[in-house]
C-alpha positions in Angstrom: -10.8 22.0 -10.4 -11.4 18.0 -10.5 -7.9 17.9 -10.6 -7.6 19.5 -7.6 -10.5 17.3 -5.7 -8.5 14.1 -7.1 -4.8 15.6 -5.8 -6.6 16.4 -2.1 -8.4 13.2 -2.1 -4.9 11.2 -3.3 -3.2 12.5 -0.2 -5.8 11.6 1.9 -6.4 8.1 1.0 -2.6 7.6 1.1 -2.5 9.2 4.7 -5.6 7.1 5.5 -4.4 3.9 4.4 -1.2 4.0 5.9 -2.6 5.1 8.8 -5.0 2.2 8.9 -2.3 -0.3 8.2 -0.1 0.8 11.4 -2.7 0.9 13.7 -3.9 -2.4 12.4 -0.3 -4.1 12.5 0.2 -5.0 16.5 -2.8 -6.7 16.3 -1.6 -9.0 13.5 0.8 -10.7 16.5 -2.0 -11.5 18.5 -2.8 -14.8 19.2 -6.5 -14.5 19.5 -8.4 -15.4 16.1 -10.7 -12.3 16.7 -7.7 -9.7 16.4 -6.4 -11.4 13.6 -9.3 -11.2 12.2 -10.1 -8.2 12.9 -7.3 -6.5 12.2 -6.5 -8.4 9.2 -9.1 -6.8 7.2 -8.9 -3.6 7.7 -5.0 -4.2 7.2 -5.8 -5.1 3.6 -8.6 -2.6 3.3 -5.8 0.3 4.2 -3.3 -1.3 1.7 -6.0 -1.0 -1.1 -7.2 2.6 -0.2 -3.1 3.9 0.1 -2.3 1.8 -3.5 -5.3 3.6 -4.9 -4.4 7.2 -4.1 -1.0 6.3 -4.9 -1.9 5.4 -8.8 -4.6 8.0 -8.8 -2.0 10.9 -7.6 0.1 9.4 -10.5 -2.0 10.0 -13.4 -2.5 14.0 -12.5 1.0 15.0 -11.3 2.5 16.9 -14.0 5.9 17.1 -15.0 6.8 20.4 -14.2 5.2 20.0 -11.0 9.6 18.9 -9.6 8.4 18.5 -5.9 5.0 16.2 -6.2 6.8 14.3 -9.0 10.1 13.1 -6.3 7.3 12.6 -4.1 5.0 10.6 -5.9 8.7 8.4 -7.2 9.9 7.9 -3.4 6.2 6.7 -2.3 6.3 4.4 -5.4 9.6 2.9 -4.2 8.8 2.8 -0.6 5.5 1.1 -1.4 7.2 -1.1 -3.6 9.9 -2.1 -0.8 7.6 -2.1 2.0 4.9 -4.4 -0.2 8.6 -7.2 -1.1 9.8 -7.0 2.6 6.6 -7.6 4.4 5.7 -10.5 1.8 9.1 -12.0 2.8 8.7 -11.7 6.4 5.4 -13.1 6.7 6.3 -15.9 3.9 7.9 -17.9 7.0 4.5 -18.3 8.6 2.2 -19.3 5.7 4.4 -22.9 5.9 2.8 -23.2 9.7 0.3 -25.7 10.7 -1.5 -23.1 13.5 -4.7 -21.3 11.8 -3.2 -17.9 13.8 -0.6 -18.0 11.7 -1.5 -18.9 8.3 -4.4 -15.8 9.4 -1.8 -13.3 11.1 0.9 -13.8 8.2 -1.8 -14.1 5.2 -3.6 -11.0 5.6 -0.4 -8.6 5.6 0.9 -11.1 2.7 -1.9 -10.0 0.4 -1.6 -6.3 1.8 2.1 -6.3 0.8 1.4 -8.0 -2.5 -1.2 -5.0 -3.1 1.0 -2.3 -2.3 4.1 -2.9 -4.1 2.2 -3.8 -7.3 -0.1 -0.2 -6.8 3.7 1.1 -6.6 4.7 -0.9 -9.5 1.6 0.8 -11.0 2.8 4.2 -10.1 6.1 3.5 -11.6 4.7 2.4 -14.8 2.3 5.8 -14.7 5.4 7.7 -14.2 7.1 6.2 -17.3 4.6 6.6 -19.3 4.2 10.0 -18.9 8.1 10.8 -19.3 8.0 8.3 -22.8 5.3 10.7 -24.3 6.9 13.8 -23.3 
């Protein structure tokens, strides 16, 4: 039964924290200190809650279970190269001398930086549980 509650709950913090992120992204281009602001948080925010379901739904999927198992795998990997390519692309603007940058680029920075090491996580989870097997 808890395992249940924690599989549900995985899915939706992954689907809420993505969810966040996107709708917090166009904001992130603004050049008004208050959208970057206030869209830079919650940006993060939805990169923590998404990680966390993701390494959560990691330690219950079973092996046996084919389907959550590829699916959990390809959302570790996407994480992962979502979490490098966003790093990369904001890297560019942390060198700037304007506070909207260093404030636009540096929140999606640490989001990227948190979701590819909760996919790195995941990954690590995964092998784990394959090693013991």
């Amino acid at each position: 039964m808890i395992a249940l509650v924690v599989r549900w709950a995985s899915l939706v913090a992954i689907a809420a924290g993505t969810a966040g992120m996107l709708f917090c992204f166009p904001f992130l281009f603004s050049a008004l200190h208050e959208d970057l602001i206030g869209a830079g948080f919650p940006f993060a925010g939805g990169a923590i809650i998404a990680g966390a379901g993701l390494t959560a739904l990691s330690k219950i999927v079973e092996e046996e279970e084919r389907f959550m198992c590829l699916l959990v795998k390809w959302g570790a990997l996407t994480a992962i190269g979502l979490g490098v390519a966003g790093m990369f692309f904001c890297l560019q603007f942390l060198f700037s001398a304007r506070m909207a940058d260093l404030i636009g680029a540096g929140f999606p920075f640490v989001g990227g930086a948190i979701i590819a090491s909760a996919g790195l996580i995941t990954l690590s989870n995964l092998a784990v549980k394959k090693m013991s097997e």
